[in-house]
C-alpha positions in Angstrom: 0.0 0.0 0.0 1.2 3.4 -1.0 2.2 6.2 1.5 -0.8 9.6 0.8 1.0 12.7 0.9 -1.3 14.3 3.2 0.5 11.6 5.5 3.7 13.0 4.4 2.8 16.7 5.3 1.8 15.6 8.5 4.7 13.7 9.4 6.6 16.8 8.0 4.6 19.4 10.1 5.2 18.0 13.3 9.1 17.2 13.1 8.6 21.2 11.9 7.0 21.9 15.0 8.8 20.3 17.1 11.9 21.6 16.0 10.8 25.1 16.7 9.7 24.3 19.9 13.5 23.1 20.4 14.5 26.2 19.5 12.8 28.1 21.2 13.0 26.0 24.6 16.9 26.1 23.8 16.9 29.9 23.9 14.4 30.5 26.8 16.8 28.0 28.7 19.9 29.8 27.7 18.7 33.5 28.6 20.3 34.2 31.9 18.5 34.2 35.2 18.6 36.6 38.5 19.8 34.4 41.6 18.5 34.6 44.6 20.2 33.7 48.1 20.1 34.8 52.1 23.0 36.1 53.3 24.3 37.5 56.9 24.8 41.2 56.8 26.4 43.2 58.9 25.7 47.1 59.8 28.1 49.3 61.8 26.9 51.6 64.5 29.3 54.2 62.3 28.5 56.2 59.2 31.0 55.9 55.8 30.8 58.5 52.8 29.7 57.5 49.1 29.7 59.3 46.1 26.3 59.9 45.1 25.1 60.5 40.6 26.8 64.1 41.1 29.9 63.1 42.3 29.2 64.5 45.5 30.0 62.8 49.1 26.4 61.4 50.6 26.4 59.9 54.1 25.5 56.5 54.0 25.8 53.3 56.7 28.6 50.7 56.6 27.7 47.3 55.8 29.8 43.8 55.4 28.4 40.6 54.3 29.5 37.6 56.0 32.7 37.1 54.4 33.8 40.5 53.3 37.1 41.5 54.6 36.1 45.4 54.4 33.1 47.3 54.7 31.3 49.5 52.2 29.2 52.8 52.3 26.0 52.2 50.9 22.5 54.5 50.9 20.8 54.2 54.0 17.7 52.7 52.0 20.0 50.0 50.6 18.3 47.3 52.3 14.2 47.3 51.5 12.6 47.1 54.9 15.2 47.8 57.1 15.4 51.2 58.9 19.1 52.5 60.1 19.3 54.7 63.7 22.6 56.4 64.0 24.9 54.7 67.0 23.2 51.2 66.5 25.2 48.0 65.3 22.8 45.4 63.6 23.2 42.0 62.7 20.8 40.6 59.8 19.2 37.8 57.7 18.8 39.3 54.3 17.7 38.2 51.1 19.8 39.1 48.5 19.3 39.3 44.5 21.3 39.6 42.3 20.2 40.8 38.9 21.2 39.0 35.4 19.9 42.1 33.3 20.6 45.2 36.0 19.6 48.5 34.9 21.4 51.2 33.3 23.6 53.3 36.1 22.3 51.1 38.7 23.6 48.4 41.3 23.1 44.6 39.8 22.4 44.2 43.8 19.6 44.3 45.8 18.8 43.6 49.1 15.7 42.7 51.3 15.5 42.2 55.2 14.2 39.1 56.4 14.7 39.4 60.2 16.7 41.6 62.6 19.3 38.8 64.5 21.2 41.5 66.3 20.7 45.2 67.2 22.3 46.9 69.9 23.5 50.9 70.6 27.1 51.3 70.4 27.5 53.8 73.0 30.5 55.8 75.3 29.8 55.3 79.0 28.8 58.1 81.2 30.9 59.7 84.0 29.1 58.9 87.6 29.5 60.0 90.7 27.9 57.9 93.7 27.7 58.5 97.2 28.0 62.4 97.4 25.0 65.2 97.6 23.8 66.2 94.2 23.3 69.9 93.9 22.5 70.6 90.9 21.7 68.2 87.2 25.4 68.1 86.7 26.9 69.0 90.0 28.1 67.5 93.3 29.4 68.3 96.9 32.1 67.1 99.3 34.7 68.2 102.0 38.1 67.7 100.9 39.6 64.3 101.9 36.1 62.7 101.4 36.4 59.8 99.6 35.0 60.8 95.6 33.6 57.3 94.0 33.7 58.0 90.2 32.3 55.6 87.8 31.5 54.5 84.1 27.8 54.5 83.8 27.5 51.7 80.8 25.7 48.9 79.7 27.0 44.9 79.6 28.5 45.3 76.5 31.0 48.9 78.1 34.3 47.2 77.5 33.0 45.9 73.5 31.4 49.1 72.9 34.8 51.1 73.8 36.7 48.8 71.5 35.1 49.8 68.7 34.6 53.4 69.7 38.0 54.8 70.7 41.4 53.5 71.7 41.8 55.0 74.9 39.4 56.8 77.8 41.3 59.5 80.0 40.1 60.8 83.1 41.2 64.5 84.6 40.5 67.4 86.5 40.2 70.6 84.2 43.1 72.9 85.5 44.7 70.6 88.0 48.3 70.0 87.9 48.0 66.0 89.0 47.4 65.0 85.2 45.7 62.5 84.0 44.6 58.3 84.1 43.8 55.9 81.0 40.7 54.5 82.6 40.8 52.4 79.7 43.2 51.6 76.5 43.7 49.1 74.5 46.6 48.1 72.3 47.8 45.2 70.0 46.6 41.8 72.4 45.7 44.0 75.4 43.0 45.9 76.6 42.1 47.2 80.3 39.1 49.0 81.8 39.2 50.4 85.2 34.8 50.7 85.8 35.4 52.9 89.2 37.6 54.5 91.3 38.5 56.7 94.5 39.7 59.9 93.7 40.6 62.3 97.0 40.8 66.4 96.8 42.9 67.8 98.6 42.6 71.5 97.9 39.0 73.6 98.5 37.9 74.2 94.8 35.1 73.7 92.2 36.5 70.8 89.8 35.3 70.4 86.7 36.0 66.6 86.4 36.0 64.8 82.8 36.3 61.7 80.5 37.7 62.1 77.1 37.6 59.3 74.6 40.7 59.4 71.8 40.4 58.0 68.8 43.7 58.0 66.0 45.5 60.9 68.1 42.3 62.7 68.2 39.4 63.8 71.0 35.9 61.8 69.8 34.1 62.0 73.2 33.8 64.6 76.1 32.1 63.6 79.9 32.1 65.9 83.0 30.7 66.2 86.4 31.0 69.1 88.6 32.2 69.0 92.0 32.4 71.8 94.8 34.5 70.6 97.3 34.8 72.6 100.8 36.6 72.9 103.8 34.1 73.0 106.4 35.5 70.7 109.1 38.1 71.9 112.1 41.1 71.0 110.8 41.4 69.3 106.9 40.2 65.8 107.3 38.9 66.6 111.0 36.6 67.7 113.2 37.9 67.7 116.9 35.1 66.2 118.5 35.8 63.0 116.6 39.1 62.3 117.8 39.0 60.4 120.9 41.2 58.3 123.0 40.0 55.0 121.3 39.8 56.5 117.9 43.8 56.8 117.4 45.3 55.6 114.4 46.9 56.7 110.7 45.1 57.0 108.0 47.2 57.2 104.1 45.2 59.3 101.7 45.8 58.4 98.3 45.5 60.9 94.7 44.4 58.9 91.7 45.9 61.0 89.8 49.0 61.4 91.4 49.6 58.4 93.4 53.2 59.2 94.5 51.9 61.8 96.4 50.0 60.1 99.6 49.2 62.1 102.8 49.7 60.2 105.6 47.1 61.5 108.5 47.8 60.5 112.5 45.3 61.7 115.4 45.4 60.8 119.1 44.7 62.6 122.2 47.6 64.1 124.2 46.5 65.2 127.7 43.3 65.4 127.2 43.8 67.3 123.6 43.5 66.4 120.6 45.7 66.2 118.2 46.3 66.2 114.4 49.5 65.7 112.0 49.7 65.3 108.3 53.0 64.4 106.6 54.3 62.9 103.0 56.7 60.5 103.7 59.3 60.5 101.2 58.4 63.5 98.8 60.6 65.4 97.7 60.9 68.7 99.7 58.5 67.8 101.9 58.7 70.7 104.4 58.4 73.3 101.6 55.2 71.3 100.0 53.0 71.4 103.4 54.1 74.6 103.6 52.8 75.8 100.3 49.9 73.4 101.0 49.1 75.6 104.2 48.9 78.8 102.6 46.8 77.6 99.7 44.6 75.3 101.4 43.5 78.1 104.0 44.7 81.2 102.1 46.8 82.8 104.9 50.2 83.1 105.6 51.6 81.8 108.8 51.0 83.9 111.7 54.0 83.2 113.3 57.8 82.3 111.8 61.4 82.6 112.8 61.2 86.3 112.6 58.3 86.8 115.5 59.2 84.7 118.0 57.9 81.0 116.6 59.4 78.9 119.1 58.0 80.9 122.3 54.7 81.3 120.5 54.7 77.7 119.9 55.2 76.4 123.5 52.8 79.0 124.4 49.9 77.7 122.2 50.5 73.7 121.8 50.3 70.6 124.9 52.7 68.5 125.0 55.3 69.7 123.0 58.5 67.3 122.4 62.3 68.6 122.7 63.2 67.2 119.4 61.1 69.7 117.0 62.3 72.6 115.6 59.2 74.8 114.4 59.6 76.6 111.5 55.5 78.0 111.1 52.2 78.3 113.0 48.6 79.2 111.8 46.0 80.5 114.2 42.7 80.6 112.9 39.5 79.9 115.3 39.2 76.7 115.1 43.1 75.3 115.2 46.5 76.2 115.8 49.1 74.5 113.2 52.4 74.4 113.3 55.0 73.6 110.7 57.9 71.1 112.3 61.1 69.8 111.1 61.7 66.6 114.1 64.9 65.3 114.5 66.2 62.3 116.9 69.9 62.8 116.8 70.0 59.3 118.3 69.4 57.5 115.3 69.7 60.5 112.8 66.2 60.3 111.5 64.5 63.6 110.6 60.8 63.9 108.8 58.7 67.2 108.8 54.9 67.4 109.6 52.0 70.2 110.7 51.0 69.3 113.9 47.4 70.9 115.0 45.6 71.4 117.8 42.2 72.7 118.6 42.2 76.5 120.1 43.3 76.8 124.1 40.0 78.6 125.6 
């Protein structure tokens, strides 16, 4: 039996067809698709510069993928449903696209938030005071010698946060000649945070006390609390009333910001007086320091010297006077009598200088 040609032009028409449907599959297959993937992203509490269509620097937030060595400045809509605050670190899940036709003048990237995984503010602690009367928002009072408890008001993450945010934290006293303490550096493998500390005044005086955060050489943080510190008791660190018979000791007060320099306080009752004497063991020119220390601390000058008849005055006014002192100064004021004293026991040749101080003789 003979083949019809209609059979033919059947046959012929649908190996035609399905040729072109080849084809065509073959290029649809071959025409490049965008790919699609979630990533981790990372955003830094800091702010970077781009270069916007103008050429002009635009502010934009940092961000790293997982993976990235070094981060990049991008627009802070960069990421579709994700909203940036200033000072905030951020870890997130993000979708991200990238596109196998991108626009013209455009990024072949996008991205999409799925989920915040992360988010915390990246912030400098505050300088606190605890334990003193507040008399104002900013300020604080105390008598010299009080003990002054500073501290670094932060969060959990302080020490984490001041890695990233400077490279060292420096504590002072505006104008004050005992200079400064790193209340925290860090370095190559080392870091250190001192949270609180004891700082003593020795000198009546409104100090303005501060935190400053360096960052490359360079001041990127400022803190400060104001402290009014007076001189309201009898003598310095004392009131007369509170030295009794049972009470007598030595007490080392220490500067944190100049450690080397400790006073070293003794009281005890010497018939039935009271008595105070404040030395610095080992200072250089230790006799000329107190003195200077006098005169500042109470803005006078001795009443008495070698010139006016110290020595008489000063068996006249002190109890219990010892043989082996040599007095060089004495303050009167109403509530004390002090006295400069060099002491010397020829015996074992050992010599110190103090301010001895006694209440007034009614």
């Amino acid at each position: 039996m003979g083949i019809k040609q209609t059979d033919i032009m059947k046959q012929f028409t649908q190996i035609l067809l399905l040729a072109i449907a080849f084809i065509f599959t073959s290029c649809f297959e071959k025409e490049p698709k965008d790919k699609i993937e979630e990533v981790t992203m990372y955003v830094s509490h800091e702010t970077g510069i781009y270069y916007g269509m103008l050429s002009s620097p635009v502010e934009g937030m940092l961000i790293k993928e997982e993976g990235w060595k070094d981060w990049e400045s991008r627009p802070f809509q960069e990421i579709s449903g994700f909203e940036y605050i200033k000072g905030h670190k951020y870890t997130l899940l993000v979708e991200k696209t990238t596109l196998a036709n991108p626009p013209m003048d455009a990024s072949s990237v996008k991205y999409k938030l799925i989920s915040i995984v992360e988010q915390r503010s990246i912030a400098f602690p505050e300088l606190a005071v605890k334990g003193l009367a507040q008399t104002e928002a900013n300020g604080y009072e105390a008598n010299i010698f009080d003990p002054v408890h500073f501290y670094l008001d932060g969060d959990e993450y302080m020490q984490e946060n001041l890695r990233e945010l400077c490279d060292s934290l420096v504590f002072d006293i505006m104008g004050s000649k005992d200079g400064t303490a790193k209340v925290y550096y860090q370095k190559t493998g080392e870091a250190k945070l001192t949270s609180s500390w004891v700082h003593r005044f020795y000198i009546p005086m409104s100090a303005m006390c501060r935190i400053q955060g360096y960052k490359n050489g360079e001041i990127v943080y400022t803190d400060s609390k104001q402290i009014k510190l007076h001189n309201n008791k009898d003598f310095l660190m004392y009131n007369w009333n509170e030295i009794t018979q049972n009470s007598s000791s030595s007490i080392g007060y220490v500067n944190f910001l100049n450690p080397s320099l400790e006073i070293i306080s003794t009281h005890y009752i010497n018939q039935n007086t009271p008595v105070a004497k404040i030395s610095i063991p080992d200072y250089p020119a230790e006799d000329q320091w107190l003195y200077e220390y006098m005169c500042q601390v109470y803005n006078s000058s001795p009443l008495y010297d070698e010139n006016t008849g110290v020595a008489e005055k000063y068996s006249e006014l002190f109890v219990g006077t010892d043989n082996r002192e040599t007095v060089k100064y004495i303050w009167v004021t109403d509530k004390f009598v002090a006295a400069l004293v060099n002491w010397f026991d020829s015996e074992v040749e050992i010599s110190k200088s103090y301010i001895i101080a006694q209440p007034v003789q009614k």
